[in-house]
PDB file of N, CA, C, O and CB in Angstrom:
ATOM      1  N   UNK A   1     -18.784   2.838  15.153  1.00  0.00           N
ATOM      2  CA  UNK A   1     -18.402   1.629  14.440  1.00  0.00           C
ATOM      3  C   UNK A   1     -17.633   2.033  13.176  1.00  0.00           C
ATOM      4  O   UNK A   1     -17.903   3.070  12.571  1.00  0.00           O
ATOM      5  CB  UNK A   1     -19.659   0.763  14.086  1.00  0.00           C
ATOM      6  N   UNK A   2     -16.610   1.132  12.773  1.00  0.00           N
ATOM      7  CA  UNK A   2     -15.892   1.723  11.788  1.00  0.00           C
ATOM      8  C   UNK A   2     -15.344   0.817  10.746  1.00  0.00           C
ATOM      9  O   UNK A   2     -14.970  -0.216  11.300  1.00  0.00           O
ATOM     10  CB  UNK A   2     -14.903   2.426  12.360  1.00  0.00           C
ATOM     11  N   UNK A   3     -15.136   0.777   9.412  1.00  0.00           N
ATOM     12  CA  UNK A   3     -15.054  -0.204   8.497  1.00  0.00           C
ATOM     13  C   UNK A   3     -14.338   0.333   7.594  1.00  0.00           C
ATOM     14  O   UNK A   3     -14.162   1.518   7.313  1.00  0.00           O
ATOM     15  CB  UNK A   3     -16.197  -0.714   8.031  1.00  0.00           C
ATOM     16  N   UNK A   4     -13.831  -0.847   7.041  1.00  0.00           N
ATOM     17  CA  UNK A   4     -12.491  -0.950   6.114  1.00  0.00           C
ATOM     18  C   UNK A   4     -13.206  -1.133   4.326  1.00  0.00           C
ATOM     19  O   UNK A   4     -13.766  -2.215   4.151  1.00  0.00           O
ATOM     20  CB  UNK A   4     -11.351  -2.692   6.739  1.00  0.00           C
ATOM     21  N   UNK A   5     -13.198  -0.454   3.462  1.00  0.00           N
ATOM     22  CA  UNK A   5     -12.781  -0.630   2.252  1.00  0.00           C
ATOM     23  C   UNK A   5     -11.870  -1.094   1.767  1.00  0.00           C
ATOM     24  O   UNK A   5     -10.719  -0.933   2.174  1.00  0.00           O
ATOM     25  CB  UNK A   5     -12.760   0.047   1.847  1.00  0.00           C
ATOM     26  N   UNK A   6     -12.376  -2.116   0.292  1.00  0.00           N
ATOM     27  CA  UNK A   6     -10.980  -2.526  -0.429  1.00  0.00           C
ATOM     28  C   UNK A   6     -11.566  -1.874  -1.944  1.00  0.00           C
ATOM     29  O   UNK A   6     -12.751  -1.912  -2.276  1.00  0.00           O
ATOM     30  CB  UNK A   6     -10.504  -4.590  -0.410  1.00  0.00           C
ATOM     31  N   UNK A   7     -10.278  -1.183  -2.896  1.00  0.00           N
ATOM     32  CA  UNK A   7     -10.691  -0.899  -3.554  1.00  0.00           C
ATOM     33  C   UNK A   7     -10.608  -1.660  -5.032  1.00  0.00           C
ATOM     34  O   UNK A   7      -9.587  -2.344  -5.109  1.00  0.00           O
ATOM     35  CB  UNK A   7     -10.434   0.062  -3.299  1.00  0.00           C
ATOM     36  N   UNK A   8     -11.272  -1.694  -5.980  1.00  0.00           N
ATOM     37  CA  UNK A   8     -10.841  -2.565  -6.754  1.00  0.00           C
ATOM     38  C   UNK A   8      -9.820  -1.753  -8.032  1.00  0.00           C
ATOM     39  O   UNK A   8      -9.778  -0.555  -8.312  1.00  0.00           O
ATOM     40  CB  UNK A   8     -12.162  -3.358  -7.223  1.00  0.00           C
ATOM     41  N   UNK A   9      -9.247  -2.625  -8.490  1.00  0.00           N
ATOM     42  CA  UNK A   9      -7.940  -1.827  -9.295  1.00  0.00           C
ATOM     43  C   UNK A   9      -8.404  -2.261 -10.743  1.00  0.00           C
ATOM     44  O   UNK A   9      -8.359  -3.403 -11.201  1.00  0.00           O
ATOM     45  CB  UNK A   9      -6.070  -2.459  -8.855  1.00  0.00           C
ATOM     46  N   UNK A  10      -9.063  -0.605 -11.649  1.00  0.00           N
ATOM     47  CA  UNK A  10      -9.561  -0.932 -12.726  1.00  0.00           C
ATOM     48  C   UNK A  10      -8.131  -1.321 -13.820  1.00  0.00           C
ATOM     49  O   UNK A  10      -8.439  -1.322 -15.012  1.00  0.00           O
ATOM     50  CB  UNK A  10     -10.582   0.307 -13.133  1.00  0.00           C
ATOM     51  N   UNK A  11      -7.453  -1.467 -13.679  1.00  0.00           N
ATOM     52  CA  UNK A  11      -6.247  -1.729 -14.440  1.00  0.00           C
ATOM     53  C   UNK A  11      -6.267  -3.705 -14.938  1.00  0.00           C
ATOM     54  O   UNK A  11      -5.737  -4.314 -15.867  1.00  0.00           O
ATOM     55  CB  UNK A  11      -4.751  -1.168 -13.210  1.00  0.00           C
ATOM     56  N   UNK A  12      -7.186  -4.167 -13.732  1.00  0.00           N
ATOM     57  CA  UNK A  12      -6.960  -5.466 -14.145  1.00  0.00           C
ATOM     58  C   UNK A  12      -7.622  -5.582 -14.564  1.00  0.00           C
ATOM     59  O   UNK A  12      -8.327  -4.576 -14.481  1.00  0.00           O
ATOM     60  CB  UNK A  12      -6.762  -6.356 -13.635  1.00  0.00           C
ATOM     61  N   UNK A  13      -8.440  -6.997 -15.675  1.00  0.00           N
ATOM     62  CA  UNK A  13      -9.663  -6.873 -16.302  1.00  0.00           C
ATOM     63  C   UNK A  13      -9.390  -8.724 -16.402  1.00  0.00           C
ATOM     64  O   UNK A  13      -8.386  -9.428 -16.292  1.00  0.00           O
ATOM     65  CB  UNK A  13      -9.821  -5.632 -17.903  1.00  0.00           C
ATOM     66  N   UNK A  14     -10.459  -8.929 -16.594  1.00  0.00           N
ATOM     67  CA  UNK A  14     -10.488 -11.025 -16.792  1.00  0.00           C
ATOM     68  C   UNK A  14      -9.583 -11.074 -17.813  1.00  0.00           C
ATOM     69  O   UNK A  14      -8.964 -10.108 -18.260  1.00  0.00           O
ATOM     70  CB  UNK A  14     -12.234 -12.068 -17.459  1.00  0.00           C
ATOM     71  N   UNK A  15      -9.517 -12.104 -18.143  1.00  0.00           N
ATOM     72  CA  UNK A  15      -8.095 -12.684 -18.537  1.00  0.00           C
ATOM     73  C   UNK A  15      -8.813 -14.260 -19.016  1.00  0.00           C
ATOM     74  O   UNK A  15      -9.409 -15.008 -18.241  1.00  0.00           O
ATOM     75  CB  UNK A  15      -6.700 -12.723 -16.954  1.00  0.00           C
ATOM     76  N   UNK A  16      -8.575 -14.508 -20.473  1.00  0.00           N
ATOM     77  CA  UNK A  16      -9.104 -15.919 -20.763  1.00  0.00           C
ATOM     78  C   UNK A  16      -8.442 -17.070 -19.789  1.00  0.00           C
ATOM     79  O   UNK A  16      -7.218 -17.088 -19.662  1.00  0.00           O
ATOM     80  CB  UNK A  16      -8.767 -16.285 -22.352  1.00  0.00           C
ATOM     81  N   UNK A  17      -9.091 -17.828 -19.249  1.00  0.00           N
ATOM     82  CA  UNK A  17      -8.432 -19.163 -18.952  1.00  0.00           C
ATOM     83  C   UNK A  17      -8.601 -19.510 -17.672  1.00  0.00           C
ATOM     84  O   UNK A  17      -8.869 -20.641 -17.267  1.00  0.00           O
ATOM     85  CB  UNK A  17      -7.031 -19.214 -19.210  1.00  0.00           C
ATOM     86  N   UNK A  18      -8.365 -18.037 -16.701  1.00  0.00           N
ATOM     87  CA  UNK A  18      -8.103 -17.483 -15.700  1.00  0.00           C
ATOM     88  C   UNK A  18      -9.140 -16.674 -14.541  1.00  0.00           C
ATOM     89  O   UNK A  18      -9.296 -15.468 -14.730  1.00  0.00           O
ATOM     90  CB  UNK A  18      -7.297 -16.823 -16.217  1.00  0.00           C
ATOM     91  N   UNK A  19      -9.752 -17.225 -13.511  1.00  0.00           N
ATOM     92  CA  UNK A  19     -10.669 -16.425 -12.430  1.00  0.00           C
ATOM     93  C   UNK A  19     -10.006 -15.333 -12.126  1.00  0.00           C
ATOM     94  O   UNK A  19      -8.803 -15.079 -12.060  1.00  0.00           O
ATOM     95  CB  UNK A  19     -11.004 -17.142 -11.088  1.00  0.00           C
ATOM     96  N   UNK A  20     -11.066 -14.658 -11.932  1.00  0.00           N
ATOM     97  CA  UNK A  20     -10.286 -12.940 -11.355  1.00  0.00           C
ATOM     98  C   UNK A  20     -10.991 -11.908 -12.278  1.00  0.00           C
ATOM     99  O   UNK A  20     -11.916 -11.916 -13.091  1.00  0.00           O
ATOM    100  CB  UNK A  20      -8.190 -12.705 -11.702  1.00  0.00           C
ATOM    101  N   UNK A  21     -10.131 -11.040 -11.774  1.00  0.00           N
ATOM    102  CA  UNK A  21      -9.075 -10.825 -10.540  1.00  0.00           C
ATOM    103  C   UNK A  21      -9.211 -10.584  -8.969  1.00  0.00           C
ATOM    104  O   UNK A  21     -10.129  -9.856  -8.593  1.00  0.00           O
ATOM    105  CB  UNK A  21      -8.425  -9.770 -10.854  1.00  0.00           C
ATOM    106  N   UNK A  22      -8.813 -10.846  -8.535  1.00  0.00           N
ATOM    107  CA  UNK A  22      -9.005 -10.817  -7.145  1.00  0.00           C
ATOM    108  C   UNK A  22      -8.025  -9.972  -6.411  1.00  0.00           C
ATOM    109  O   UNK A  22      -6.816 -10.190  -6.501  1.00  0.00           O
ATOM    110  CB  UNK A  22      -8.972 -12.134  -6.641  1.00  0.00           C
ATOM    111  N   UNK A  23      -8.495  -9.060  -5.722  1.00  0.00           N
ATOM    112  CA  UNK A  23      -7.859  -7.872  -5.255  1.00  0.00           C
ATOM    113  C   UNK A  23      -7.720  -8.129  -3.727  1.00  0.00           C
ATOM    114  O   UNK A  23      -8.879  -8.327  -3.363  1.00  0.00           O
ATOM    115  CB  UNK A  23      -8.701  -6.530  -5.624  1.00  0.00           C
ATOM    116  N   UNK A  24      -7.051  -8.211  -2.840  1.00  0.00           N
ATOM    117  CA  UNK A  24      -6.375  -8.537  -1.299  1.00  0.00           C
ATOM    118  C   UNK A  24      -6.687  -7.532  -0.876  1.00  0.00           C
ATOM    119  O   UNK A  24      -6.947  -6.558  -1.582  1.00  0.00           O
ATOM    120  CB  UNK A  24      -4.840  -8.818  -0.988  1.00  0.00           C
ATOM    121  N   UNK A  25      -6.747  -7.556   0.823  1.00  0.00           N
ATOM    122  CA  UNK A  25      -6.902  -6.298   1.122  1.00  0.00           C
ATOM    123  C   UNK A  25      -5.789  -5.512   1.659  1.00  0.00           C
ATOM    124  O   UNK A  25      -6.079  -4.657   2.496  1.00  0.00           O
ATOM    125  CB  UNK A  25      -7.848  -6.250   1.888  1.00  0.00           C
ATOM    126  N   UNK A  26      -4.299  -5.689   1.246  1.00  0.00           N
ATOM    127  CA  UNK A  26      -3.219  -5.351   1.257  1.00  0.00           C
ATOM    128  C   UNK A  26      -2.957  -4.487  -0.721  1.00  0.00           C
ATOM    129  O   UNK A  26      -1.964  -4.073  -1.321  1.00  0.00           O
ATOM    130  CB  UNK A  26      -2.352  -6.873   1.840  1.00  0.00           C
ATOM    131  N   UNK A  27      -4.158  -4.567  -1.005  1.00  0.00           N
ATOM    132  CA  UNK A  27      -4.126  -4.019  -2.389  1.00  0.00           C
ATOM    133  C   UNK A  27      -3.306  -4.940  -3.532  1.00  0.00           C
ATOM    134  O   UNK A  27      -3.296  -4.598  -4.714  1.00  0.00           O
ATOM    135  CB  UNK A  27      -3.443  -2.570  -2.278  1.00  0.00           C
ATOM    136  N   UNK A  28      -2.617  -6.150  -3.047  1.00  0.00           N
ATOM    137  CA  UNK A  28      -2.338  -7.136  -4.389  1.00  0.00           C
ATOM    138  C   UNK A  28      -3.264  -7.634  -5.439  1.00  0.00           C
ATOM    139  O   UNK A  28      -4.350  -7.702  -4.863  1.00  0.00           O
ATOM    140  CB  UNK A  28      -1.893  -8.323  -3.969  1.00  0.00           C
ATOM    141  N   UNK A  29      -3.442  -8.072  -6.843  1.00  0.00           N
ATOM    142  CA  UNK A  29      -4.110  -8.293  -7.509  1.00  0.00           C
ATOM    143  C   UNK A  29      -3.942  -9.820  -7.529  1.00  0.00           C
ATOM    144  O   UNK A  29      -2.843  -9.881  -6.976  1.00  0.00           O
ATOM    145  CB  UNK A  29      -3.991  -7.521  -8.493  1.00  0.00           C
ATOM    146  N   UNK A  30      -4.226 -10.903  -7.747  1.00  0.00           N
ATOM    147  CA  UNK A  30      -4.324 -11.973  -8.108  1.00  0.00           C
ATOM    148  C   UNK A  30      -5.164 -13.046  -9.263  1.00  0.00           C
ATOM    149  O   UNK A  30      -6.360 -13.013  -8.975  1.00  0.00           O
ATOM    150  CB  UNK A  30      -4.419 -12.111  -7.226  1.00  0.00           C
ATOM    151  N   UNK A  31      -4.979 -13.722 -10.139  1.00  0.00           N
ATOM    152  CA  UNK A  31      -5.747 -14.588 -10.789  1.00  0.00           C
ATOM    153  C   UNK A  31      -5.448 -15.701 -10.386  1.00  0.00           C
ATOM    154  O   UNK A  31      -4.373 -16.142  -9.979  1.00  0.00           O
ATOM    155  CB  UNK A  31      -5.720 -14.546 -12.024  1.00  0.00           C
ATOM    156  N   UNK A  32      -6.806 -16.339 -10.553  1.00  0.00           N
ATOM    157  CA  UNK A  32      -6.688 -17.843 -10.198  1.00  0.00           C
ATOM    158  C   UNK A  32      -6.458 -18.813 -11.363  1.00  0.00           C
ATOM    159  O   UNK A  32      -7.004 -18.373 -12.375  1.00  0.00           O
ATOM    160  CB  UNK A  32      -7.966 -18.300  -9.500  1.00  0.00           C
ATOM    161  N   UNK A  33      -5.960 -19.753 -11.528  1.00  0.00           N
ATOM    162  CA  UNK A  33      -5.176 -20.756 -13.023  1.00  0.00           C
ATOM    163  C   UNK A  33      -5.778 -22.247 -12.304  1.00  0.00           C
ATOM    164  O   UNK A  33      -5.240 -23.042 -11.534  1.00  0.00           O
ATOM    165  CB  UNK A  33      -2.688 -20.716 -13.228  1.00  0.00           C
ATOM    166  N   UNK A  34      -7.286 -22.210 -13.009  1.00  0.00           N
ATOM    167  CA  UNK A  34      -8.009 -23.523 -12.623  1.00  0.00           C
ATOM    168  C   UNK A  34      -7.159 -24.492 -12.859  1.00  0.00           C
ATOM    169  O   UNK A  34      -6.931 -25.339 -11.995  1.00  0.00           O
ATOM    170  CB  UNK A  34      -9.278 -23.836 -13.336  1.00  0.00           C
ATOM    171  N   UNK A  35      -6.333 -24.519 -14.539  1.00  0.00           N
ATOM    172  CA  UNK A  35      -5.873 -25.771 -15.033  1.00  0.00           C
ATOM    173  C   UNK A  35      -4.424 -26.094 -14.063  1.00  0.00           C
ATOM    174  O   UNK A  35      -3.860 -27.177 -14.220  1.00  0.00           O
ATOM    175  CB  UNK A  35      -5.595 -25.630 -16.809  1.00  0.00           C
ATOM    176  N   UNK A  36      -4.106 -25.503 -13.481  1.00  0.00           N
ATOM    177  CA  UNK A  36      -2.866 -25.881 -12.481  1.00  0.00           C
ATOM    178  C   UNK A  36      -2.993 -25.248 -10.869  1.00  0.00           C
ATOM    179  O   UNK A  36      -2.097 -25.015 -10.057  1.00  0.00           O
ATOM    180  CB  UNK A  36      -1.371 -25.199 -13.213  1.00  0.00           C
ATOM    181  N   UNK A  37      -4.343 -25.090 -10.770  1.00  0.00           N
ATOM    182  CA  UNK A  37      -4.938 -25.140  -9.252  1.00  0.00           C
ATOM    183  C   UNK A  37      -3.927 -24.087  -8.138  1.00  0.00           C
ATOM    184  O   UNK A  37      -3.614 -24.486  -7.017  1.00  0.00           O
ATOM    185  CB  UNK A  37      -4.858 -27.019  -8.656  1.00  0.00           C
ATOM    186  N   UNK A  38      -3.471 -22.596  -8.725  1.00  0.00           N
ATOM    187  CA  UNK A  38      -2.455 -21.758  -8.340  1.00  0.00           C
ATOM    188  C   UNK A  38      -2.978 -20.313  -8.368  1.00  0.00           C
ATOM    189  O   UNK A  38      -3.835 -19.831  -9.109  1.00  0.00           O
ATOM    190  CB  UNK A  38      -1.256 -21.961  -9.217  1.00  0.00           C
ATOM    191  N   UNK A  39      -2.244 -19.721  -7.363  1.00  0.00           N
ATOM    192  CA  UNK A  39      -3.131 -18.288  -8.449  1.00  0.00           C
ATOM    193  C   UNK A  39      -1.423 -17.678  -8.676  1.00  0.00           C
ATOM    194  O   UNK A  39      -0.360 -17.944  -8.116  1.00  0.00           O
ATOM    195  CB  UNK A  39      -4.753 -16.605  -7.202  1.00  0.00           C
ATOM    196  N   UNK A  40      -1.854 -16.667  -9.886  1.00  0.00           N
ATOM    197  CA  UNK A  40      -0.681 -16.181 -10.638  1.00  0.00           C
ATOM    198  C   UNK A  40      -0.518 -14.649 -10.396  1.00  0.00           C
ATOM    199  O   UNK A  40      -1.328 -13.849 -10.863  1.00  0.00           O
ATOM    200  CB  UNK A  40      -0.843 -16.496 -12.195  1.00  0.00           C
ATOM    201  N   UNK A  41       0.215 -14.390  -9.887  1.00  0.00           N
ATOM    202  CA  UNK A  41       0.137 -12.581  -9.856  1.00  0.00           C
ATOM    203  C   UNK A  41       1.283 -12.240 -11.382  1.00  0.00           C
ATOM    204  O   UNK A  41       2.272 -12.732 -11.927  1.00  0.00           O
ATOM    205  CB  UNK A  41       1.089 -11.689  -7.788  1.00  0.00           C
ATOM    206  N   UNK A  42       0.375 -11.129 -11.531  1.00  0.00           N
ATOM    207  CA  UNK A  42       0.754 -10.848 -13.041  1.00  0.00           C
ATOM    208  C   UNK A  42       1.456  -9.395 -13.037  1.00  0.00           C
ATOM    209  O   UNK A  42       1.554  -8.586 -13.959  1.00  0.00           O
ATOM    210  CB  UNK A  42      -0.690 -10.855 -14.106  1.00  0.00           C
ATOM    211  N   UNK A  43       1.842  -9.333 -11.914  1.00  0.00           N
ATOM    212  CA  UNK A  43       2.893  -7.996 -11.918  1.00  0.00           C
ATOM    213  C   UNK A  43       4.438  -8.820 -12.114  1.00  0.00           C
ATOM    214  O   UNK A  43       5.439  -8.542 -12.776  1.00  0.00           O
ATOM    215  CB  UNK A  43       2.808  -6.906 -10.105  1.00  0.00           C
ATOM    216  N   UNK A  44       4.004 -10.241 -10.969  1.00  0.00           N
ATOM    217  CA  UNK A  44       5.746 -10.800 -11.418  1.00  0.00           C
ATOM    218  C   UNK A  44       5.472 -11.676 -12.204  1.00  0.00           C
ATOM    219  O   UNK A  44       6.661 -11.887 -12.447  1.00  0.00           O
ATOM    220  CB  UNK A  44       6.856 -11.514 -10.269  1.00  0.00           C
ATOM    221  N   UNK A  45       4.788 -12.642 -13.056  1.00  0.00           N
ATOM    222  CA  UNK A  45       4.274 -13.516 -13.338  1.00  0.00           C
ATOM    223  C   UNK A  45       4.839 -14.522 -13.028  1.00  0.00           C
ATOM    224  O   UNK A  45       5.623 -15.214 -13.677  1.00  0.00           O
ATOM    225  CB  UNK A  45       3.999 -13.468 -14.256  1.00  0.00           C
ATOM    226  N   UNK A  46       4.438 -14.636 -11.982  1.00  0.00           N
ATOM    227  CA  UNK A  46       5.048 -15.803 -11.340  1.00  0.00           C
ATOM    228  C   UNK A  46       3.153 -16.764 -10.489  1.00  0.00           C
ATOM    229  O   UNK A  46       2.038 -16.244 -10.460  1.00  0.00           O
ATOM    230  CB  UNK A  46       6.639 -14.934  -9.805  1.00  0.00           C
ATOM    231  N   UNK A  47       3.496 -17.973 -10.042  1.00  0.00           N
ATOM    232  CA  UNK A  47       2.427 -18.753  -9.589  1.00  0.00           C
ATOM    233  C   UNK A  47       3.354 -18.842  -8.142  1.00  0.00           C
ATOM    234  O   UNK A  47       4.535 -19.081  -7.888  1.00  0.00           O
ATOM    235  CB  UNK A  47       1.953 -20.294 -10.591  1.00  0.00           C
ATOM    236  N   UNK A  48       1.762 -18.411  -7.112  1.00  0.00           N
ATOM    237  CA  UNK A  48       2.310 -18.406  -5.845  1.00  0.00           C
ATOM    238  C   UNK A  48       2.115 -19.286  -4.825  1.00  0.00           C
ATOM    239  O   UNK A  48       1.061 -19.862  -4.554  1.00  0.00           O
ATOM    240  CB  UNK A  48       2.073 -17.458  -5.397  1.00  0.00           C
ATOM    241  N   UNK A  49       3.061 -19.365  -4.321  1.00  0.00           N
ATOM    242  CA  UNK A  49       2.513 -21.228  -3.184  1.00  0.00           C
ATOM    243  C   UNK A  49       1.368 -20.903  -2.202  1.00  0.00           C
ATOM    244  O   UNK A  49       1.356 -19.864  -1.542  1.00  0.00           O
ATOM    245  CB  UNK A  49       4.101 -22.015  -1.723  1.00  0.00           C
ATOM    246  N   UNK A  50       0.664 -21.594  -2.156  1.00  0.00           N
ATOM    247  CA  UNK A  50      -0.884 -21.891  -1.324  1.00  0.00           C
ATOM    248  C   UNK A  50      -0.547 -21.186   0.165  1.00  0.00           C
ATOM    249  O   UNK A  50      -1.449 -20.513   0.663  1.00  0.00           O
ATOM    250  CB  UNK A  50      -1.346 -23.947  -1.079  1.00  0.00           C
ATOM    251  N   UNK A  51       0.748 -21.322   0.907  1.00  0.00           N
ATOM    252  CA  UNK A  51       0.765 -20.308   2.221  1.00  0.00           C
ATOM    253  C   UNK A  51       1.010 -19.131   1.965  1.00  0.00           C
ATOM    254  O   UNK A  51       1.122 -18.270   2.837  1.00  0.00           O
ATOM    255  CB  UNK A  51       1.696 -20.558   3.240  1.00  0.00           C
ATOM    256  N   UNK A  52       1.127 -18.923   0.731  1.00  0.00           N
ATOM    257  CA  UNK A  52       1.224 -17.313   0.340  1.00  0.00           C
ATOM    258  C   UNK A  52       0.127 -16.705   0.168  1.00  0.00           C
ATOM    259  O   UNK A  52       0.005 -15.562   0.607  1.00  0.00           O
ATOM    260  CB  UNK A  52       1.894 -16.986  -0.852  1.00  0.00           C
ATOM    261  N   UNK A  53      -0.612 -17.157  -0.315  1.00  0.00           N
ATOM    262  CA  UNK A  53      -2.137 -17.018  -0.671  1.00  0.00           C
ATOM    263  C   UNK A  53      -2.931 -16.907   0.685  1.00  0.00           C
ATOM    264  O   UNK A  53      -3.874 -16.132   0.849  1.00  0.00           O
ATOM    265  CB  UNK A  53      -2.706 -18.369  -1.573  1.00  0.00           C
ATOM    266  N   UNK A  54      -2.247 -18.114   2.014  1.00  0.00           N
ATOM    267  CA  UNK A  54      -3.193 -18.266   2.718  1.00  0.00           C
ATOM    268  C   UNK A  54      -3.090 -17.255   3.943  1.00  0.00           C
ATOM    269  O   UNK A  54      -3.888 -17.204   4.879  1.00  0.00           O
ATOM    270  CB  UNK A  54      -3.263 -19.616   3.003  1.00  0.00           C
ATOM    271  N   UNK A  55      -1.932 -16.440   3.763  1.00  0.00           N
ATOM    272  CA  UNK A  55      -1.168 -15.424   4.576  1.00  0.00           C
ATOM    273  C   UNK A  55      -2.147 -13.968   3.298  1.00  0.00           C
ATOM    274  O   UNK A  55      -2.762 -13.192   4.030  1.00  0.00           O
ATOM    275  CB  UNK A  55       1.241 -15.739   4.500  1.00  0.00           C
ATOM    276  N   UNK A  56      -2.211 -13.832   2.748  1.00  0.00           N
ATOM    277  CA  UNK A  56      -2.745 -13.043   1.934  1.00  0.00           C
ATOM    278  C   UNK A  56      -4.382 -12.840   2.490  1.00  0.00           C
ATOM    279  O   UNK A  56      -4.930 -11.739   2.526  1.00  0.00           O
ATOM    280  CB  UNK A  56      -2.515 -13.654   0.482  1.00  0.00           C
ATOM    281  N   UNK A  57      -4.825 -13.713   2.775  1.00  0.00           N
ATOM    282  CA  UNK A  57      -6.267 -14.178   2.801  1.00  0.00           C
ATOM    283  C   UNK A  57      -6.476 -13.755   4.315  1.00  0.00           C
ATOM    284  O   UNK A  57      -7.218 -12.844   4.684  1.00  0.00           O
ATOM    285  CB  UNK A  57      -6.556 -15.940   2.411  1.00  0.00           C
ATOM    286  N   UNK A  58      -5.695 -14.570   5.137  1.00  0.00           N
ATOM    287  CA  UNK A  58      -5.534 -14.586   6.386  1.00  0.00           C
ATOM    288  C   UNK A  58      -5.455 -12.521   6.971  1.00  0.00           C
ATOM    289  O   UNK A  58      -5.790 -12.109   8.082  1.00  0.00           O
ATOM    290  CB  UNK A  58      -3.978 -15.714   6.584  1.00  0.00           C
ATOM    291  N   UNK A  59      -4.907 -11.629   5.768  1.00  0.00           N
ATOM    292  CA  UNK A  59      -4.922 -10.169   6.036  1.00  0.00           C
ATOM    293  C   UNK A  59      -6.324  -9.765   5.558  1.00  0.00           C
ATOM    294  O   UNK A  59      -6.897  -8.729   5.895  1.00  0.00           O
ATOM    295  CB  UNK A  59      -3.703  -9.336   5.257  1.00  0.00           C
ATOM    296  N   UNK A  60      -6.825 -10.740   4.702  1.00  0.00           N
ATOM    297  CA  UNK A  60      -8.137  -9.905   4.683  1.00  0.00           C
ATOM    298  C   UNK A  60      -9.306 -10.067   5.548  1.00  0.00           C
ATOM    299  O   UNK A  60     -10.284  -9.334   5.695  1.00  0.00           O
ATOM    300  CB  UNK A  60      -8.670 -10.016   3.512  1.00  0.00           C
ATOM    301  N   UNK A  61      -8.923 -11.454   6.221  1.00  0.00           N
ATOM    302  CA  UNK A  61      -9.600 -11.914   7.240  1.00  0.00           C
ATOM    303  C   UNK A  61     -10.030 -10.769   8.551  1.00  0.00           C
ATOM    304  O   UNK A  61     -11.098 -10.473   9.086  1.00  0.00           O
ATOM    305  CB  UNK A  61      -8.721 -13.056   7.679  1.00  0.00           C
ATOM    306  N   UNK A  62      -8.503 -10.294   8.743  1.00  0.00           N
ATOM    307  CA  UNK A  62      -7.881  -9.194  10.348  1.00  0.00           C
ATOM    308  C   UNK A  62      -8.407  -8.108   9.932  1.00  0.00           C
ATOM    309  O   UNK A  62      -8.915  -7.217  10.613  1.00  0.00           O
ATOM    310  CB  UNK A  62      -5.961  -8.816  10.753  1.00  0.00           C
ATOM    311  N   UNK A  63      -8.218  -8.209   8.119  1.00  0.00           N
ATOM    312  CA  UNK A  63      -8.735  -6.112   8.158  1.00  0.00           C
ATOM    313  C   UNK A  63     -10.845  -6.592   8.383  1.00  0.00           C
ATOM    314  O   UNK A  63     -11.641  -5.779   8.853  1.00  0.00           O
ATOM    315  CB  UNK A  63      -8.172  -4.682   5.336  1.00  0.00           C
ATOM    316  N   UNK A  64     -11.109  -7.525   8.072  1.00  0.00           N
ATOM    317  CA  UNK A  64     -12.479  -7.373   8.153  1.00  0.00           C
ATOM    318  C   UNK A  64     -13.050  -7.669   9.117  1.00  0.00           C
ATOM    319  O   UNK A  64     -14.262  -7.858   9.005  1.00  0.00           O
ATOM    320  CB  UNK A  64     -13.049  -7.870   7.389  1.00  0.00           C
ATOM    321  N   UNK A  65     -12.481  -7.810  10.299  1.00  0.00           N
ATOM    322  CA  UNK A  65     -12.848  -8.250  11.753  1.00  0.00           C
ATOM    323  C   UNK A  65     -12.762  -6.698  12.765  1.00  0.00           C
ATOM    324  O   UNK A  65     -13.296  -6.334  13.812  1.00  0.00           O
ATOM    325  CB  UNK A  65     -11.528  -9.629  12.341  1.00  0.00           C
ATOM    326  N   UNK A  66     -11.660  -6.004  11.664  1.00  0.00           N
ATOM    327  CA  UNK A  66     -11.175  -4.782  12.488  1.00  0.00           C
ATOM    328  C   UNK A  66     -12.898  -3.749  12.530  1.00  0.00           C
ATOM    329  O   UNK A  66     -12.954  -2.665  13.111  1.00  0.00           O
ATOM    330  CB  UNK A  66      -9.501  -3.808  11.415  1.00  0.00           C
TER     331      UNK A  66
END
């Protein structure tokens, strides 16, 4: 039987305002932005649309089934 690790990336740390961080299992970092219901990746700072997230999610789903 064989299993997948995700590792967490001490570089990110909480962030006022903001849930997280949340680490993918494609190794992206993410925060979540309660007050505008988005999460924000803070390498581009940019806020990412919900099928991006759900395609993100959807890989951590496959690696944890593997």
């Amino acid at each position: 039987m064989g299993y997948t690790t995700f590792t967490k990336n001490e570089n990110y740390k909480p962030r006022k305002g903001l849930e997280g961080p949340f680490t993918f299992g494609n190794g992206r970092t993410l925060y979540y932005d309660v007050s505008c219901g988005q999460y924000w990746d803070p390498k581009t700072d940019i806020y990412l649309e919900n099928d991006e997230v759900a395609d993100l999610q959807g890989y951590l789903i496959t690696k944890l089934k593997a």
